[in-house]
mmJSON file of the N, C-alpha and C atoms, coordinates in Angstrom:
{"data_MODEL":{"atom_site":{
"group_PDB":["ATOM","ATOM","ATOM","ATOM","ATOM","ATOM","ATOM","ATOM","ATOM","ATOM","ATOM","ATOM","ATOM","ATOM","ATOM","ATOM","ATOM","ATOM","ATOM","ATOM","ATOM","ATOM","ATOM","ATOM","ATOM","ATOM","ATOM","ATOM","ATOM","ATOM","ATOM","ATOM","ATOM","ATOM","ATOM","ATOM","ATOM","ATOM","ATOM","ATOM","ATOM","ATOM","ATOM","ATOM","ATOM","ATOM","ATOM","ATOM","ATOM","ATOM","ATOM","ATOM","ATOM","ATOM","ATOM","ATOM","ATOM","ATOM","ATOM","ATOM","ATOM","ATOM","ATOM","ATOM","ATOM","ATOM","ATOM","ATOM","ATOM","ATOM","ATOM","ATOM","ATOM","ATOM","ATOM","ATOM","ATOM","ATOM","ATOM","ATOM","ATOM","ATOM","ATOM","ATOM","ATOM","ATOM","ATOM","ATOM","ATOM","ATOM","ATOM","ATOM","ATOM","ATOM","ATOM","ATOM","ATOM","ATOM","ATOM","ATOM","ATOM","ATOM","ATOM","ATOM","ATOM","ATOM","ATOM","ATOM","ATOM","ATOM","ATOM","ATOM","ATOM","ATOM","ATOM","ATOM","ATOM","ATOM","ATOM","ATOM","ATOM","ATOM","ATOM","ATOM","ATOM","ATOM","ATOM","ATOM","ATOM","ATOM","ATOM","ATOM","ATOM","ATOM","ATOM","ATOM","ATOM","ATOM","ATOM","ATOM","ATOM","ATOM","ATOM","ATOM","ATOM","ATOM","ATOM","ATOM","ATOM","ATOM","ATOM","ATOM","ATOM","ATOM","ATOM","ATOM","ATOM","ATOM","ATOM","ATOM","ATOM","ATOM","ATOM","ATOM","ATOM","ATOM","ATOM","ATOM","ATOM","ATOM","ATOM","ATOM","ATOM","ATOM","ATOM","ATOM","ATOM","ATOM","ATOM","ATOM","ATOM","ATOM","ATOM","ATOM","ATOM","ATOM","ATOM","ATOM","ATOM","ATOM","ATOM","ATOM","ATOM","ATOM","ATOM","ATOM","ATOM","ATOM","ATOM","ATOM","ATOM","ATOM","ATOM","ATOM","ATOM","ATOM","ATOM","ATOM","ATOM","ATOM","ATOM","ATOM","ATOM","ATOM","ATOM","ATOM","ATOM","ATOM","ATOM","ATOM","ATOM","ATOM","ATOM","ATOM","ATOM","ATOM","ATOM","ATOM"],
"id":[1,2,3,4,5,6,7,8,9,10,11,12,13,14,15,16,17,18,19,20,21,22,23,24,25,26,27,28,29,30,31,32,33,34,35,36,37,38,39,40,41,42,43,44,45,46,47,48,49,50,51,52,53,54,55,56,57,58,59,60,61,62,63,64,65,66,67,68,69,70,71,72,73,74,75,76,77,78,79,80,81,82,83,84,85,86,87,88,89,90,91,92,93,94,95,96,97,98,99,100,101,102,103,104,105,106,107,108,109,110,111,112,113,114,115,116,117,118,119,120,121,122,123,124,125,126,127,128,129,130,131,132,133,134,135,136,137,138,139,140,141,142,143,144,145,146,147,148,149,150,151,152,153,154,155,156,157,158,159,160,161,162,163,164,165,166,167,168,169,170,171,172,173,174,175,176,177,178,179,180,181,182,183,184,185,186,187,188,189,190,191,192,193,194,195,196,197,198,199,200,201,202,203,204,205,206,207,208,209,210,211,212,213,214,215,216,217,218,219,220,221,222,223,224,225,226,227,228],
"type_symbol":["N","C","C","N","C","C","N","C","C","N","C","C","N","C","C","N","C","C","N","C","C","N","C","C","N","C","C","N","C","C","N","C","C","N","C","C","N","C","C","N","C","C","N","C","C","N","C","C","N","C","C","N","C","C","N","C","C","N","C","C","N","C","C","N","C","C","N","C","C","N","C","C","N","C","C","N","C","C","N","C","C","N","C","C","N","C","C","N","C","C","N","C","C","N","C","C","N","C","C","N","C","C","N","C","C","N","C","C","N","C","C","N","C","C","N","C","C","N","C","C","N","C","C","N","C","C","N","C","C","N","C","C","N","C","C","N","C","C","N","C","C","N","C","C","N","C","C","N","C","C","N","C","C","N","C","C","N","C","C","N","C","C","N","C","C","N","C","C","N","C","C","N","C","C","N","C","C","N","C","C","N","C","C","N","C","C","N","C","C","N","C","C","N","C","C","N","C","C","N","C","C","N","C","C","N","C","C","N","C","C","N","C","C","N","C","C","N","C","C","N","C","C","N","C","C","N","C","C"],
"label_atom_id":["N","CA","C","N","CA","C","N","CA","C","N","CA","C","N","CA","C","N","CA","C","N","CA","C","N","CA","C","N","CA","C","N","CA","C","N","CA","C","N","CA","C","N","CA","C","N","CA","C","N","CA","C","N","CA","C","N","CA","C","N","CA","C","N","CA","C","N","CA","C","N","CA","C","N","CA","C","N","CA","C","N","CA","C","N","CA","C","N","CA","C","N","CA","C","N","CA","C","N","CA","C","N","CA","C","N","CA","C","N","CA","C","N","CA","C","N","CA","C","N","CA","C","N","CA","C","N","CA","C","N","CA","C","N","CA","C","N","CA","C","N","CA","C","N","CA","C","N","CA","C","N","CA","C","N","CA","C","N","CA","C","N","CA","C","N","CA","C","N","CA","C","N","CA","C","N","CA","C","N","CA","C","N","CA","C","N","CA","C","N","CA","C","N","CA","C","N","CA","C","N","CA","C","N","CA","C","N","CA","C","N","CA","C","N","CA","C","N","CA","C","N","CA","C","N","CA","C","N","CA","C","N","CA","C","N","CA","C","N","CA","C","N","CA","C","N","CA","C","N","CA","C","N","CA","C","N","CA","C","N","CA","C","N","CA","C"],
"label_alt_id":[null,null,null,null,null,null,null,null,null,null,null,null,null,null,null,null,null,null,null,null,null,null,null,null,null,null,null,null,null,null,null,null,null,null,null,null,null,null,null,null,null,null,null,null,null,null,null,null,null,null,null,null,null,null,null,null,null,null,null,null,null,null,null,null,null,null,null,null,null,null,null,null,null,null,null,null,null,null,null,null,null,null,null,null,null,null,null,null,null,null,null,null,null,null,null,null,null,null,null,null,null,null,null,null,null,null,null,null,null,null,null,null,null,null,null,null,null,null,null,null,null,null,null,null,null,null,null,null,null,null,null,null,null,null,null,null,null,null,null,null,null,null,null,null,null,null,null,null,null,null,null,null,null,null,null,null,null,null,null,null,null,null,null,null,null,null,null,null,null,null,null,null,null,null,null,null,null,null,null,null,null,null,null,null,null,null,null,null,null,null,null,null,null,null,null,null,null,null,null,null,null,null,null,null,null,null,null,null,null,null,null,null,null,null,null,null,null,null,null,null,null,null,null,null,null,null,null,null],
"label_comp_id":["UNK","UNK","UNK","UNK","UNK","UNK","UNK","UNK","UNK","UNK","UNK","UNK","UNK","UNK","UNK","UNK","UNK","UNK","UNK","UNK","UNK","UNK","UNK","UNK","UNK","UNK","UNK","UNK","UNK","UNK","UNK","UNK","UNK","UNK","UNK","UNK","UNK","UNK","UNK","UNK","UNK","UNK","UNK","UNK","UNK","UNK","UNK","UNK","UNK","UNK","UNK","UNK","UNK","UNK","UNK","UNK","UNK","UNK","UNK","UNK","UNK","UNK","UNK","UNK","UNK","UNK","UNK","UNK","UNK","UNK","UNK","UNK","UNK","UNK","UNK","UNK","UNK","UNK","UNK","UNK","UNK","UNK","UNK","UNK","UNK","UNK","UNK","UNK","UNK","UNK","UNK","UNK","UNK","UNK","UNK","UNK","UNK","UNK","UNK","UNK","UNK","UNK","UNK","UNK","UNK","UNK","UNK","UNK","UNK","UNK","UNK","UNK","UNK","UNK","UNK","UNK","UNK","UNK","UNK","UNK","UNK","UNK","UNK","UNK","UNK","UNK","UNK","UNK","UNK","UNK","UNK","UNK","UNK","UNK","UNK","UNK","UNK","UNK","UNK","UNK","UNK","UNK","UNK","UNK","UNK","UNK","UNK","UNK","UNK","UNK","UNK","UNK","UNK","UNK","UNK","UNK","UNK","UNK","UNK","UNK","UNK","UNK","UNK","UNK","UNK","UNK","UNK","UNK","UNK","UNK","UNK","UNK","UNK","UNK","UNK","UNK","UNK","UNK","UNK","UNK","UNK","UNK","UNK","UNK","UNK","UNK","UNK","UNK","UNK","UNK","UNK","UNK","UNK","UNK","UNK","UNK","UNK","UNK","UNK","UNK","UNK","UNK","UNK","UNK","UNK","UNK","UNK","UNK","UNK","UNK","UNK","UNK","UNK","UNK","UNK","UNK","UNK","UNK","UNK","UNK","UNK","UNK","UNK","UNK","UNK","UNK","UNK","UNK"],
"label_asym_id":["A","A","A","A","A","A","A","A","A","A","A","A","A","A","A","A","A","A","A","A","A","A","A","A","A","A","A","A","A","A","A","A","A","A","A","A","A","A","A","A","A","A","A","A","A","A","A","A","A","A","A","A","A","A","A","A","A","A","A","A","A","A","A","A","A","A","A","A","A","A","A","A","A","A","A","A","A","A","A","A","A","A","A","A","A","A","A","A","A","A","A","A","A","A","A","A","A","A","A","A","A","A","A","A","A","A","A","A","A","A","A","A","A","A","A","A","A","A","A","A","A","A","A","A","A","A","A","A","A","A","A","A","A","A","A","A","A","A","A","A","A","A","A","A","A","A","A","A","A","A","A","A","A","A","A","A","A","A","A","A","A","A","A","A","A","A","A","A","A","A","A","A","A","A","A","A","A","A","A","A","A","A","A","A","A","A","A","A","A","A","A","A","A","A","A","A","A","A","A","A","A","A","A","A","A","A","A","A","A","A","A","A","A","A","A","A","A","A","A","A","A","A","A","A","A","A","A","A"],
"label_entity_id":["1","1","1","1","1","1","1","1","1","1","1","1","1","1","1","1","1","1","1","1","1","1","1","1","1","1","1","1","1","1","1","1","1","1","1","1","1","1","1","1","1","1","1","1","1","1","1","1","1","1","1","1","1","1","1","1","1","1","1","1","1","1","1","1","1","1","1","1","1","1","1","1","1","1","1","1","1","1","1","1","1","1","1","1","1","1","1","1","1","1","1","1","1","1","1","1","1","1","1","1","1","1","1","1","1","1","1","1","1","1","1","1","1","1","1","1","1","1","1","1","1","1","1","1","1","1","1","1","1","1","1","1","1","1","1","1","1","1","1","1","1","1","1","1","1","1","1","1","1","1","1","1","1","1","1","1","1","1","1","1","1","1","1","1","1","1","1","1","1","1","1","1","1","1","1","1","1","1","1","1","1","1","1","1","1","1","1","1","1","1","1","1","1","1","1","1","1","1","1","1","1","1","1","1","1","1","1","1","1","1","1","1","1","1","1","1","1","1","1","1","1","1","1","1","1","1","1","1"],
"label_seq_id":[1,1,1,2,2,2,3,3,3,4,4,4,5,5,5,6,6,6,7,7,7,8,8,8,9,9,9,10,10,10,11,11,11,12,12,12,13,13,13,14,14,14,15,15,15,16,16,16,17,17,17,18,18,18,19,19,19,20,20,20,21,21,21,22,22,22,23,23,23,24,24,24,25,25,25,26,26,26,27,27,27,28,28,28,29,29,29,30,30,30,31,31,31,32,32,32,33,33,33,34,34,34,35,35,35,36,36,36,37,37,37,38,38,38,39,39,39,40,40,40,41,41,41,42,42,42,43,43,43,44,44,44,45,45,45,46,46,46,47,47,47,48,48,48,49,49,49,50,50,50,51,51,51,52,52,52,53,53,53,54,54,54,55,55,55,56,56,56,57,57,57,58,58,58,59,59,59,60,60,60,61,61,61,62,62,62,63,63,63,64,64,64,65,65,65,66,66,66,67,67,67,68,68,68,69,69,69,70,70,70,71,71,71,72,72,72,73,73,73,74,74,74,75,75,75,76,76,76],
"pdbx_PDB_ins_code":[null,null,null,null,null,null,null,null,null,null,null,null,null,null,null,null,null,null,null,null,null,null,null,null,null,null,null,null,null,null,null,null,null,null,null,null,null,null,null,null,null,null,null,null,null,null,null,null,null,null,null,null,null,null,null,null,null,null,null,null,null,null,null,null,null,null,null,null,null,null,null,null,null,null,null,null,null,null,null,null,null,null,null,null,null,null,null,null,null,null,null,null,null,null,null,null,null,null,null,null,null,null,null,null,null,null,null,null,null,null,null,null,null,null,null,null,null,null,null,null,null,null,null,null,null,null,null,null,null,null,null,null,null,null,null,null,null,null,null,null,null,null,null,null,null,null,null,null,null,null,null,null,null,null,null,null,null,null,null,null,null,null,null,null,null,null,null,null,null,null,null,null,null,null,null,null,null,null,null,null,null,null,null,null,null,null,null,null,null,null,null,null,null,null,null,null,null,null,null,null,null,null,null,null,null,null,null,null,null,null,null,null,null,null,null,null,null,null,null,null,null,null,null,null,null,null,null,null],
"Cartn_x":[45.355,44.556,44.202,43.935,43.198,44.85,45.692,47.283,47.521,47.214,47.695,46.521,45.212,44.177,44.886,45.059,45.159,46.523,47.355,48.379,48.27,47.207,46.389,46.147,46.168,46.519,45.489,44.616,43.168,43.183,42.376,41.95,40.385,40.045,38.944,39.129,37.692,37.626,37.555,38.1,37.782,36.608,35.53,34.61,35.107,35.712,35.993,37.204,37.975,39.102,39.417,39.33,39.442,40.604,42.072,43.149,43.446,42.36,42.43,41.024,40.014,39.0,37.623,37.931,37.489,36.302,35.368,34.443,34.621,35.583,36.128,37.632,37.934,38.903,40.558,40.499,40.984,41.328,41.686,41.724,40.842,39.446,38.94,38.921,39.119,38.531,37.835,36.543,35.454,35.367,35.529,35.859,35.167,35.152,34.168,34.145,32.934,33.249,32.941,34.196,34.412,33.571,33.003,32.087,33.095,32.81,33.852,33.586,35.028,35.397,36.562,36.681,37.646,39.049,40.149,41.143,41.769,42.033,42.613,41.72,40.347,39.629,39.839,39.276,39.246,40.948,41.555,42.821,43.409,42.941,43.656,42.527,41.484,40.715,40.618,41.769,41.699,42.855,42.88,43.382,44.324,45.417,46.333,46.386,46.204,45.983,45.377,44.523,43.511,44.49,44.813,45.716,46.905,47.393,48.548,48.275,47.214,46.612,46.217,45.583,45.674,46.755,47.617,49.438,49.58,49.772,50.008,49.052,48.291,47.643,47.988,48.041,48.331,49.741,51.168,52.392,51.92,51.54,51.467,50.606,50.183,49.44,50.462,51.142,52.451,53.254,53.939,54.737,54.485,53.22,52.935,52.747,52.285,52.071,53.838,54.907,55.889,56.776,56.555,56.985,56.528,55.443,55.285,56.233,56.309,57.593,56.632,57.484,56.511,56.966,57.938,57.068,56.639,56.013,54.487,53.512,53.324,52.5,52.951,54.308,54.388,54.55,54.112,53.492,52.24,52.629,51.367,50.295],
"Cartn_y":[94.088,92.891,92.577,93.539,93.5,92.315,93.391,92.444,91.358,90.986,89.761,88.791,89.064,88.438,88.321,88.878,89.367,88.244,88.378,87.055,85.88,85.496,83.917,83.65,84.892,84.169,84.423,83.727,83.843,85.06,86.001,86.679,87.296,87.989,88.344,89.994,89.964,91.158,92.544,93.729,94.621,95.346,96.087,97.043,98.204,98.676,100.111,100.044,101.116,101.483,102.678,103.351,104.576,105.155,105.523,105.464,106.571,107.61,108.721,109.207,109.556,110.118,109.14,108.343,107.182,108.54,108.153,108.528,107.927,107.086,106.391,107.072,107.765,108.647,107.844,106.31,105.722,105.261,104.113,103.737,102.727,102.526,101.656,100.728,99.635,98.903,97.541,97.911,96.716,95.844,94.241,93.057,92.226,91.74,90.468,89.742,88.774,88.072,86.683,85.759,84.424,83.42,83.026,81.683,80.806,80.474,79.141,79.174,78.358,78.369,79.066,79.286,80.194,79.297,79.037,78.411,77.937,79.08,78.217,77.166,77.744,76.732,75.018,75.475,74.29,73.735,74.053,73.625,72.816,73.749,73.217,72.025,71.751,71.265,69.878,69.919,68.698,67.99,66.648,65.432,64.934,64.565,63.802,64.17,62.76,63.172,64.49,65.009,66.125,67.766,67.052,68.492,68.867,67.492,67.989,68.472,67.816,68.515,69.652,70.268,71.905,72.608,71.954,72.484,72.862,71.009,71.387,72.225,72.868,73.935,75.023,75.613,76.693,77.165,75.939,76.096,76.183,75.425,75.545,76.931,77.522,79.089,79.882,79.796,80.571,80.473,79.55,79.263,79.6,79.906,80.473,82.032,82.444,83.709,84.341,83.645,84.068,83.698,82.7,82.302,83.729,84.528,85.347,86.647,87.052,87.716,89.338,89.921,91.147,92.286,92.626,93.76,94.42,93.444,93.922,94.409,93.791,93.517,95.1,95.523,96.455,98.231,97.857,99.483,99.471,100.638,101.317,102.394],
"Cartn_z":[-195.89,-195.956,-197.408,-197.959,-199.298,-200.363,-199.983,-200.993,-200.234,-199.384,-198.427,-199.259,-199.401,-199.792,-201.484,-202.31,-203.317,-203.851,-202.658,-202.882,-202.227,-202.035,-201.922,-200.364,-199.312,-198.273,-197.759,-196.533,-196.492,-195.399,-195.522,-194.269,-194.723,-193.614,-193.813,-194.683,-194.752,-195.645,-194.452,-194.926,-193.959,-195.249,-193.897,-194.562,-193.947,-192.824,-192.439,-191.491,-192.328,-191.228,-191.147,-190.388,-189.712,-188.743,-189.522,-188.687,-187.601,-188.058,-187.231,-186.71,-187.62,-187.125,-186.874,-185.914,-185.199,-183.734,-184.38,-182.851,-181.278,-181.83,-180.16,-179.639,-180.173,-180.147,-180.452,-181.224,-181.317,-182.761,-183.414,-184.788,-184.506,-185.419,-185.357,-187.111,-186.989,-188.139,-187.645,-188.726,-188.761,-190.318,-189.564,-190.485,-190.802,-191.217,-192.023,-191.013,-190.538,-189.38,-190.132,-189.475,-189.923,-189.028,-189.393,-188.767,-188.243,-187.109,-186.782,-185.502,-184.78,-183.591,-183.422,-182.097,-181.769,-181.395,-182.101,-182.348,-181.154,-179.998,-178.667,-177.516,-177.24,-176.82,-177.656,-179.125,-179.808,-179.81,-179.719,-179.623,-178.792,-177.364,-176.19,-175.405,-176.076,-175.975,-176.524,-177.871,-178.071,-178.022,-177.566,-177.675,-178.737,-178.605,-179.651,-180.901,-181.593,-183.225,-183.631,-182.508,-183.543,-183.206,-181.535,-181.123,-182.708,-182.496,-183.85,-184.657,-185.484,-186.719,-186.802,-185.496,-185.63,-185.744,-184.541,-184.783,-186.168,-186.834,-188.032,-188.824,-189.097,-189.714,-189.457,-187.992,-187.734,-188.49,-188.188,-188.269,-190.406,-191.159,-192.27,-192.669,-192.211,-192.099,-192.25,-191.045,-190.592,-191.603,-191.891,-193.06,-194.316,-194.731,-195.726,-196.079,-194.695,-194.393,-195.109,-193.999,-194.246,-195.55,-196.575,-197.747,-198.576,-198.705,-199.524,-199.46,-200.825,-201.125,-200.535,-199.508,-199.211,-199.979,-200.757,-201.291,-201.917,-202.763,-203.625,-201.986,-201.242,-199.997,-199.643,-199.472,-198.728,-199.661,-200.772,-201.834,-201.405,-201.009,-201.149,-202.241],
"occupancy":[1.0,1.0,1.0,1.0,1.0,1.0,1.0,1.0,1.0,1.0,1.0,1.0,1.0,1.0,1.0,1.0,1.0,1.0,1.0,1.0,1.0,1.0,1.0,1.0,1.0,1.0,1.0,1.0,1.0,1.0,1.0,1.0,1.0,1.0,1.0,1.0,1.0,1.0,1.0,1.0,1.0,1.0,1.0,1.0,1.0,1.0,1.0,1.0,1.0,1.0,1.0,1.0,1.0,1.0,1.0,1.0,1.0,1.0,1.0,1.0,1.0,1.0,1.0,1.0,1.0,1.0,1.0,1.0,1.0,1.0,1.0,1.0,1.0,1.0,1.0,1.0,1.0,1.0,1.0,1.0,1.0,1.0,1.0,1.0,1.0,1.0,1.0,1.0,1.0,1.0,1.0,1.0,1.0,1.0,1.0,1.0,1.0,1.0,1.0,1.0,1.0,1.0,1.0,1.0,1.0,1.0,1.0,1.0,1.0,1.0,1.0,1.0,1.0,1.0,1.0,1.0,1.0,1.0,1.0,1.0,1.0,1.0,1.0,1.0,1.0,1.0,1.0,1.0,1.0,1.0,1.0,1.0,1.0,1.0,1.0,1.0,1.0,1.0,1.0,1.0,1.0,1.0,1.0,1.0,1.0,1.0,1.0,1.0,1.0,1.0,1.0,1.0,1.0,1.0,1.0,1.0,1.0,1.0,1.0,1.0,1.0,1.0,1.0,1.0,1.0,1.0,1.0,1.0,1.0,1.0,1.0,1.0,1.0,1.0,1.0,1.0,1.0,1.0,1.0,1.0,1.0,1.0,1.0,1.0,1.0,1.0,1.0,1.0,1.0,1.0,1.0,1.0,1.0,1.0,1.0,1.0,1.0,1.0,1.0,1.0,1.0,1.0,1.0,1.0,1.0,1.0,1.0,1.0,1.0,1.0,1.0,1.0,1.0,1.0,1.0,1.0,1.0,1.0,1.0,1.0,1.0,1.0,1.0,1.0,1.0,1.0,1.0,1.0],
"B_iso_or_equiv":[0.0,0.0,0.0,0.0,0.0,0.0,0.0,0.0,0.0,0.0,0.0,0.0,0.0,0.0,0.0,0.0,0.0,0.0,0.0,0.0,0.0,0.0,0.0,0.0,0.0,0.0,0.0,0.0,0.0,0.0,0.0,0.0,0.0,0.0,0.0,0.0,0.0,0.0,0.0,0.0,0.0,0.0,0.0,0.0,0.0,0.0,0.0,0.0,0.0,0.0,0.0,0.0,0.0,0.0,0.0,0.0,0.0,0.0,0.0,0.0,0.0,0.0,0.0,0.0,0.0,0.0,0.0,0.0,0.0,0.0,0.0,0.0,0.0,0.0,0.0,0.0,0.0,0.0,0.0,0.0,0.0,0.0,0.0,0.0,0.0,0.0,0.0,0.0,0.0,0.0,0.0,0.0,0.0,0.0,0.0,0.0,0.0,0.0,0.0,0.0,0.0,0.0,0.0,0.0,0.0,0.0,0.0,0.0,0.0,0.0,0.0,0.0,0.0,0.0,0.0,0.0,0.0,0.0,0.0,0.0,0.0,0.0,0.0,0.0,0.0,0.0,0.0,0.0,0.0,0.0,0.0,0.0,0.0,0.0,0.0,0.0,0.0,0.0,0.0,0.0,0.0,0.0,0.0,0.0,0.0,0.0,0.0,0.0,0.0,0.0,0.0,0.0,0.0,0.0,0.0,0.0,0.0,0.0,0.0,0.0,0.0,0.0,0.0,0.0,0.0,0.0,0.0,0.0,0.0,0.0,0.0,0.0,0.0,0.0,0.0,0.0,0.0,0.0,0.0,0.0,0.0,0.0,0.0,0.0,0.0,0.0,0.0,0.0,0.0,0.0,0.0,0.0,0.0,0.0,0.0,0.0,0.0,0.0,0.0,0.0,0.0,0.0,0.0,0.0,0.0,0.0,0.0,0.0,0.0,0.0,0.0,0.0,0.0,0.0,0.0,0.0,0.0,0.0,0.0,0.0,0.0,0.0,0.0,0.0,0.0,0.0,0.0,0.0],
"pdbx_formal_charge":[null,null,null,null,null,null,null,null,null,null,null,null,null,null,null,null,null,null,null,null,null,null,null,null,null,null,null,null,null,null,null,null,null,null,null,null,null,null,null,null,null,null,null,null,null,null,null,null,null,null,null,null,null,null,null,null,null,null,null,null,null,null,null,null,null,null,null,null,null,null,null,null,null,null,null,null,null,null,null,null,null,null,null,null,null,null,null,null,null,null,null,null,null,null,null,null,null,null,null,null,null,null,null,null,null,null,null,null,null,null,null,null,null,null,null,null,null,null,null,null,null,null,null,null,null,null,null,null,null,null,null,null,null,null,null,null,null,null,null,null,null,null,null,null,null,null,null,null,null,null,null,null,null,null,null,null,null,null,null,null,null,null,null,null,null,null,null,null,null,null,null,null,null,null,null,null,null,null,null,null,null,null,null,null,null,null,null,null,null,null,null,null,null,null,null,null,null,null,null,null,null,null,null,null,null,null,null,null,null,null,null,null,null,null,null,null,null,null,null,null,null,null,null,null,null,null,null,null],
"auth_seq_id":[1,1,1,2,2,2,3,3,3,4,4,4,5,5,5,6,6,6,7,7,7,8,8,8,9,9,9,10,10,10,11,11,11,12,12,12,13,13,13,14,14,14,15,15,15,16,16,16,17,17,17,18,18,18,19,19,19,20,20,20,21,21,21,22,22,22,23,23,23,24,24,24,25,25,25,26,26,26,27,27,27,28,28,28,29,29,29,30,30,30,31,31,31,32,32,32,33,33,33,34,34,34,35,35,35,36,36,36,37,37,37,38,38,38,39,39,39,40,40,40,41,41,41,42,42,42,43,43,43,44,44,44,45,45,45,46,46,46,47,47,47,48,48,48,49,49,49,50,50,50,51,51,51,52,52,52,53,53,53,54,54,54,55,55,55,56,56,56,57,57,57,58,58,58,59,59,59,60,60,60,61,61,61,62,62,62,63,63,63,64,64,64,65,65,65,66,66,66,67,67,67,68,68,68,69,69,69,70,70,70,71,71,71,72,72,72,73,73,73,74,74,74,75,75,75,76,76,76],
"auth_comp_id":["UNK","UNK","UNK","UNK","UNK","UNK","UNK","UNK","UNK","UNK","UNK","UNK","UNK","UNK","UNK","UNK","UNK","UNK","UNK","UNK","UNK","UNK","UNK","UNK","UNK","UNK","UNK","UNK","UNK","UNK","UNK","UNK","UNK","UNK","UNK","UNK","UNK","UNK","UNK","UNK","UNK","UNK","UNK","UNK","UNK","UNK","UNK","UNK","UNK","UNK","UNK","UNK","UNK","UNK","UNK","UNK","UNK","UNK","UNK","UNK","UNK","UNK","UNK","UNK","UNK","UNK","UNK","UNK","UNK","UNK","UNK","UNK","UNK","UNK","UNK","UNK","UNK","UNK","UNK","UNK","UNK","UNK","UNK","UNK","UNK","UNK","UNK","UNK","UNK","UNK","UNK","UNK","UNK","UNK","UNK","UNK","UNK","UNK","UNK","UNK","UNK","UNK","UNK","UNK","UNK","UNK","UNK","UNK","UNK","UNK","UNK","UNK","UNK","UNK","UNK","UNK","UNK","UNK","UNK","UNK","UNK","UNK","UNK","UNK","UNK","UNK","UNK","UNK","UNK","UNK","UNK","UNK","UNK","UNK","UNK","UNK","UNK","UNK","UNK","UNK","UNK","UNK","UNK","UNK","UNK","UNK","UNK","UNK","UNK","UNK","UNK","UNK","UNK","UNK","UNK","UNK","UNK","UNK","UNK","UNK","UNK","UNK","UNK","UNK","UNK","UNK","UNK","UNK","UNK","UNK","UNK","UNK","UNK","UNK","UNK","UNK","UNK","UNK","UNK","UNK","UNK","UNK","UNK","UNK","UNK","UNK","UNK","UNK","UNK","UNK","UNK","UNK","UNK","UNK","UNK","UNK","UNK","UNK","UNK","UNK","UNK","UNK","UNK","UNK","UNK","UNK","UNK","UNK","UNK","UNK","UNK","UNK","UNK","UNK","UNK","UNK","UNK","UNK","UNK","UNK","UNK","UNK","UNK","UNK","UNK","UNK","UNK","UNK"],
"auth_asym_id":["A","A","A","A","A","A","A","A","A","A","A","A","A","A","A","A","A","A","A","A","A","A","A","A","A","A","A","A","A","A","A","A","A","A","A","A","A","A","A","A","A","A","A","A","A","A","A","A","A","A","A","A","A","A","A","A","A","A","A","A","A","A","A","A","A","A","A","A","A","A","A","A","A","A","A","A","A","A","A","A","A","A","A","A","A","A","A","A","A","A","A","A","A","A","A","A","A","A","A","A","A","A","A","A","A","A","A","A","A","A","A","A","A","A","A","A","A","A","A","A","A","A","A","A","A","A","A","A","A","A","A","A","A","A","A","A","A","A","A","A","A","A","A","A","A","A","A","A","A","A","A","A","A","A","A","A","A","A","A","A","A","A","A","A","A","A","A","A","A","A","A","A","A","A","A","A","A","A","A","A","A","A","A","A","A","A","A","A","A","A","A","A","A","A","A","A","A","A","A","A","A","A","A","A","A","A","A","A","A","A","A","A","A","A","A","A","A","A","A","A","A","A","A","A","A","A","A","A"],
"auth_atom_id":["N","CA","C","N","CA","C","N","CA","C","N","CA","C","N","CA","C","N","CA","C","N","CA","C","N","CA","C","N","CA","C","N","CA","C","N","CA","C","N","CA","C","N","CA","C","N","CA","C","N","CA","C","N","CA","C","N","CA","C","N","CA","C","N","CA","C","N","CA","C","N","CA","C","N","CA","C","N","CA","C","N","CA","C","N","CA","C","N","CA","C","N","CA","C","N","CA","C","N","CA","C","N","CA","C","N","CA","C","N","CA","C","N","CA","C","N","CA","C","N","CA","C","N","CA","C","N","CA","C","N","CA","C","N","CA","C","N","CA","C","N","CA","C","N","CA","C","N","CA","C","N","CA","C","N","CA","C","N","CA","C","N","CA","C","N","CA","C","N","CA","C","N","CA","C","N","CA","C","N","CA","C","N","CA","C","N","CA","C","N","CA","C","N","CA","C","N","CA","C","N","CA","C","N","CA","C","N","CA","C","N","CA","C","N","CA","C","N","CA","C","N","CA","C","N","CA","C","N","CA","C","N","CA","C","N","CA","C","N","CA","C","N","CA","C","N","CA","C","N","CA","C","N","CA","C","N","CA","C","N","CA","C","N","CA","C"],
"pdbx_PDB_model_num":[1,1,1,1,1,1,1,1,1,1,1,1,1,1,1,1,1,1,1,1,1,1,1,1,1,1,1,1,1,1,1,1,1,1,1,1,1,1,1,1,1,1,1,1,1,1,1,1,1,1,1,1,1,1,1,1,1,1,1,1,1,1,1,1,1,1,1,1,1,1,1,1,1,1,1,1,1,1,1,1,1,1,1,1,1,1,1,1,1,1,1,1,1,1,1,1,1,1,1,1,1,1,1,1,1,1,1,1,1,1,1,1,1,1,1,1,1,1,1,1,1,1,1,1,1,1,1,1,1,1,1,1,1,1,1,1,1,1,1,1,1,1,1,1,1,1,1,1,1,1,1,1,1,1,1,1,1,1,1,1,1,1,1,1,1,1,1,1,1,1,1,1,1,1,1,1,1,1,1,1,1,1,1,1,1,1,1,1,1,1,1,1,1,1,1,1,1,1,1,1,1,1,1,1,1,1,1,1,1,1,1,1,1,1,1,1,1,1,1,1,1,1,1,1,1,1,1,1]
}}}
């Protein structure tokens, strides 16, 4: 998250990740929580012009996500 952020792409911040010794006997990580709405309600919720315009955001997200060259992204 941190190099994904680092090469312009928005996500939230993580404060804890824990890949093994998780008290839930699991991997837990805890994230920055983003204010908003939750994207498929508001989505499927709306009407025409506005439905698209989320389309188009989401699909321009996507597209950007995947334009970045990964691997700087993928050193660790």
């Amino acid at each position: 998250m941190r190099q994904l952020h680092q090469a312009g792409y928005p996500v939230p911040s993580v404060h804890l990740l824990e890949p093994t010794n998780s008290p839930f006997g699991k991997p837990v990580t805890i994230m920055e929580r983003i204010a908003g709405q939750v994207m498929g309600p508001l989505f499927f919720g709306a009407y025409g012009g506005k439905q698209r315009k989320l389309l188009a955001l989401c699909c321009a997200w996507f597209v950007q996500l995947h334009r970045l060259d990964c691997d700087p992204l993928l050193m660790t």
